[in-house]
C-alpha positions in Angstrom: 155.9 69.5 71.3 157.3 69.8 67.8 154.4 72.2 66.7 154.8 74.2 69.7 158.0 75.0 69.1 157.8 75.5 65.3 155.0 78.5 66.1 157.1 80.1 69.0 160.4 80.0 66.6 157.8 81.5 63.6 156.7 83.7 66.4 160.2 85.0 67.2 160.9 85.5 63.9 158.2 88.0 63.7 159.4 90.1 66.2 162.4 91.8 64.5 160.0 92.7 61.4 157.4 94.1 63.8 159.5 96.5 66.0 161.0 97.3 62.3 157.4 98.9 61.3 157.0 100.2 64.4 160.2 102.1 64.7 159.3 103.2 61.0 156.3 104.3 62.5 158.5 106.8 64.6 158.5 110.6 64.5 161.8 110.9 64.1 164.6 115.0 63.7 163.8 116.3 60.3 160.6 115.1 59.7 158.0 117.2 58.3 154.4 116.5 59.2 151.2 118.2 56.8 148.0 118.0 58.2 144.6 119.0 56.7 140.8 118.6 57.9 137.8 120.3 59.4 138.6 122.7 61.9 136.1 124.4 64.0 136.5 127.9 66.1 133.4 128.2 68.9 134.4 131.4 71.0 133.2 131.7 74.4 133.4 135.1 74.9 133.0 137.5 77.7 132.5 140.9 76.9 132.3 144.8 78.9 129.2 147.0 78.5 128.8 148.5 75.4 130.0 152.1 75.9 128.8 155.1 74.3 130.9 157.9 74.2 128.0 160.3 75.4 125.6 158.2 77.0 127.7 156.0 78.9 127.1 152.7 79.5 124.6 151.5 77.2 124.5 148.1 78.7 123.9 144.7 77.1 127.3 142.5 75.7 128.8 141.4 72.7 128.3 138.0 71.2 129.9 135.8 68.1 128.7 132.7 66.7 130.9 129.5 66.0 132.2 128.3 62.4 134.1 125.8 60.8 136.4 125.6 57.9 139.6 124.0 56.2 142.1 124.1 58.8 145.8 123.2 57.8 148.8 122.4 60.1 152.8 121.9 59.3 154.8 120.9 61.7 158.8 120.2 61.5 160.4 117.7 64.2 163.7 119.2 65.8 163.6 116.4 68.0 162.4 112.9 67.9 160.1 114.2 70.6 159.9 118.1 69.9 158.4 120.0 67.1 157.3 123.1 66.0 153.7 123.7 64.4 152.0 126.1 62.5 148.1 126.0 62.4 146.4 127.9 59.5 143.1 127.7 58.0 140.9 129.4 55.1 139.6 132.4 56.6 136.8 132.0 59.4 133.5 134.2 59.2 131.6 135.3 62.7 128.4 137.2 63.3 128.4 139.8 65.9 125.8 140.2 67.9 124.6 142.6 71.1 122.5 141.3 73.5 120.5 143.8 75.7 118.5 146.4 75.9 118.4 145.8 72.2 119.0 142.3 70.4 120.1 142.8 66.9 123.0 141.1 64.4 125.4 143.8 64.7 127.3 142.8 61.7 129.7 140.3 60.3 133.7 139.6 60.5 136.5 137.2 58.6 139.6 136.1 61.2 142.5 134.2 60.7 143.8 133.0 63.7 147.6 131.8 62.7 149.2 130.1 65.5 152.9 129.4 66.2 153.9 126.5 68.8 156.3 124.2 70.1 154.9 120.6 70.8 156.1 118.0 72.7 155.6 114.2 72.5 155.9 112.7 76.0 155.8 108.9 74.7 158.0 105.9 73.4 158.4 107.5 70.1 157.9 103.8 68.5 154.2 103.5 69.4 151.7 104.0 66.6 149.9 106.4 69.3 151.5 109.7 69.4 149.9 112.0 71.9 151.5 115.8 72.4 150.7 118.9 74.4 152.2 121.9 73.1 151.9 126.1 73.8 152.4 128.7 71.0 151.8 132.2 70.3 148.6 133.4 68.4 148.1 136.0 66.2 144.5 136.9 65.1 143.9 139.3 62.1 140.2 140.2 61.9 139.0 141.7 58.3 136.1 142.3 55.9 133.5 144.3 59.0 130.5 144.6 57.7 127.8 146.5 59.5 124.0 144.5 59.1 121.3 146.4 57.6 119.5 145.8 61.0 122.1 147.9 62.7 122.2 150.9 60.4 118.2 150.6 60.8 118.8 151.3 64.2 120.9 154.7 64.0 125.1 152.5 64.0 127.5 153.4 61.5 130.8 152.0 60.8 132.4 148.8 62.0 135.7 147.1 62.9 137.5 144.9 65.5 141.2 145.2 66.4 143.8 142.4 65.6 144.9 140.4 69.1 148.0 139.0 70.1 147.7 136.2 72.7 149.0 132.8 74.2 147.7 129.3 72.9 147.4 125.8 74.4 146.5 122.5 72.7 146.9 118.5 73.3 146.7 116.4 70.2 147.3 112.7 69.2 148.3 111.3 65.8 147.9 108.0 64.9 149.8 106.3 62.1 148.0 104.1 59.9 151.4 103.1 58.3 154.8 104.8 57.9 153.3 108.3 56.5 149.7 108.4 57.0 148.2 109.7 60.1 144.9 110.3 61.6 145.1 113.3 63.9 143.0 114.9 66.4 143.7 118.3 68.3 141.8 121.3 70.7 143.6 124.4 71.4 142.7 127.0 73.7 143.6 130.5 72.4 143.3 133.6 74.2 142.1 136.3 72.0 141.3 139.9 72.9 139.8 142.6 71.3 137.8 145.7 71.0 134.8 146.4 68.6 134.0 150.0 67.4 131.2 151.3 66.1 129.5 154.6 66.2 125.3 155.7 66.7 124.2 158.9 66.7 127.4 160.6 65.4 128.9 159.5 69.0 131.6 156.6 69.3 130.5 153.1 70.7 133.1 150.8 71.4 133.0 147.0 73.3 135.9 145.3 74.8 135.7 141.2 74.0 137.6 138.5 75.8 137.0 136.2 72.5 138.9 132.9 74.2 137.8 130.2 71.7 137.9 126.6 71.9 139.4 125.4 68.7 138.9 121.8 67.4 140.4 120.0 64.9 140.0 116.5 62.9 141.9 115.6 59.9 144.3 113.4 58.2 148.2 113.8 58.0 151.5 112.9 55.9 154.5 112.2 57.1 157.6 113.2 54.9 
């Protein structure tokens, strides 16, 4: 009986330091959160008919490929449960494609996709699982065209892709591995829109894209 209640008294006593690590654990006004790690943008994109400015409708759709690179994220708590968050990343590079009548690489593109949003973190701020939804505004700035040699084979000249303005969406989860390192896991949707121009045959060619990519993200954080 003794020995019984020696462990529950060494039990209790264990309690005050463990809800002490796990409120240390805790997001908490003022923090500031840095994350790094592989982020990955996969468009799934819906395009018009490419349109020539003589012929018409040429037909066929646009298509981009999917790429991963560094993606960063900052975030600064306002709230023990509300924050605001920054994703940014090395620059992304796409090819463009046109599937159709003819199939050829149309060219290449570099994006950077910087996203703005306030997040939310629904649960008991102590737990070591933190997960958070959270909507933003997007801002996608695409650079460095470059028409393929395949297309100016084939009569195009010229290249670019307008910068888009849309809405995001993402759920995420940290998890704290102690009182500043986190693993963290995220997917945003982000609604990008643009139009690609072009010209063949002297006459202007232009595509509207509905871009919408799925954007993942795996990395570790620090809490300061």
């Amino acid at each position: 009986m003794s020995r019984t209640v020696s462990r529950l008294s060494a039990g209790l006593l264990l309690v005050p330091a463990l809800l002490a690590a796990s409120i240390a654990q805790a997001h908490q006004a003022g923090d500031i959160i840095v994350r790094a790690g592989a982020v990955t943008v996969d468009p799934h994109e819906d395009s018009s008919g490419i349109k020539h400015a003589v012929a018409g409708n040429l037909g066929g759709k646009a298509t981009l490929d999917s790429n991963t690179q560094l993606g960063l994220n900052f975030a600064y708590m306002l709230t023990d449960k509300v924050g605001v968050e920054l994703l940014a990343a090395t620059p992304f590079s796409h090819d463009v494609g046109v599937q159709g009548p003819v199939n050829l690489k149309l060219g290449s593109i570099k994006h950077l996709p910087p996203t703005v949003s306030l997040v939310y973190y629904p649960l008991n701020n102590a737990s070591a699982f933190k997960p958070y939804v959270g909507a933003g505004v997007n801002f996608t700035w695409f650079f460095d065209e470059d028409l393929s040699s395949a297309a100016k084979g084939a009569g195009f000249d010229g290249f670019s892709l307008e910068n888009s303005w849309g809405l995001a969406a993402q759920v995420g989860a940290d998890y704290m591995l102690n009182d500043n390192w986190m693993i963290n896991a995220q997917v945003r949707y982000i609604d990008i829109e643009t139009t690609g121009k072009t010209s063949l045959g002297g006459a202007p060619v232009k595509v509207d894209v509905d871009v919408d990519p799925w954007v993942y993200m795996v990395g570790l954080g620090y809490k300061f």
